[in-house]
C-alpha positions in Angstrom: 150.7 76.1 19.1 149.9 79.1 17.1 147.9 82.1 18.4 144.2 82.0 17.7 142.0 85.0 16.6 139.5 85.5 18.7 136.2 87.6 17.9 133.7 88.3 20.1 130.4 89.7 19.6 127.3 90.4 21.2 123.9 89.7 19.3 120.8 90.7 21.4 117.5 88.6 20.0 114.1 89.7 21.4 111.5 86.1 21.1 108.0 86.4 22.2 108.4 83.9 24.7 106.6 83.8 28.0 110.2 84.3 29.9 110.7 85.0 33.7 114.0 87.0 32.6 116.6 87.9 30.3 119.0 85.0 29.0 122.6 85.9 28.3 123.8 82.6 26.2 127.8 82.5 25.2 128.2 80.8 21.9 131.7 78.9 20.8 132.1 77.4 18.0 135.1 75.6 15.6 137.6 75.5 17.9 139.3 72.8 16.5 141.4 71.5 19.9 142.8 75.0 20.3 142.1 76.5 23.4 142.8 80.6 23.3 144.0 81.8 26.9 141.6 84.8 26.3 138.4 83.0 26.5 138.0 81.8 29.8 138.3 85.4 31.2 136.2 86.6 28.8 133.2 84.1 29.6 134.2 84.7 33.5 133.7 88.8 32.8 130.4 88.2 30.9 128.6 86.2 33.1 126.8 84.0 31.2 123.4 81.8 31.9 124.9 79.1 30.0 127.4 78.3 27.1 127.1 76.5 24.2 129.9 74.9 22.3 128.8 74.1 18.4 130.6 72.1 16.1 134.1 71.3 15.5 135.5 70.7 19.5 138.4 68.9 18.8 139.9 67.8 15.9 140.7 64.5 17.4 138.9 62.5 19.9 138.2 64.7 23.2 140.2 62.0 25.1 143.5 62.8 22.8 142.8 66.4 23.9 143.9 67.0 27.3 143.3 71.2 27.2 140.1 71.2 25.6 139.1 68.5 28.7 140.6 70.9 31.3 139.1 73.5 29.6 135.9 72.2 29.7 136.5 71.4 33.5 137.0 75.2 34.2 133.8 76.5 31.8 131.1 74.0 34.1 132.2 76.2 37.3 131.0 79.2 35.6 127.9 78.0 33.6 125.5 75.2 32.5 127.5 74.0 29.4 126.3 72.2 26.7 128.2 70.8 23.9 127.4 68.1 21.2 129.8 65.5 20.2 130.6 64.7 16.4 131.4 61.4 15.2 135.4 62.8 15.4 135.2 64.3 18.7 133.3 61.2 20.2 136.1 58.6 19.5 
């Protein structure tokens, strides 16, 4: 498998919310079943509240994708996740 780029950045919204505290939210998205060794120690650094993972998991059905499960395995221990699957990813 081919090295994926990876870019990070940090967007800081302000909501008028009745909030008890800051929420720091980590946002992945199109990963397409490729699972960059960078980004685990980069979620583990940043301490997020919780991650989201938008769109385009896996390119094939998440049980065809053995690192994107184990990766998924690993991201729960550091925070809530959430992810939604697609009709692909599903399968």
């Amino acid at each position: 498998m081919g090295e994926v780029e990876l870019g990070m950045k940090t967007v800081n919204y302000v909501l008028n919310a009745p909030l008890s505290k800051n929420y720091k939210i980590a946002l992945l998205a199109d990963m397409h079943s490729k699972v960059n060794p960078r980004i685990l120690p980069m979620l583990q650094s940043n301490n997020p509240d919780m991650i989201c993972i938008v769109g385009d998991l896996c390119n094939t059905s998440l049980s065809e994708s053995p690192m994107v499960k184990e990766f998924l395995r690993e991201i729960v221990g550091i925070a809530p996740t959430f992810f939604h699957l697609d009709t692909t990813t599903a399968n």
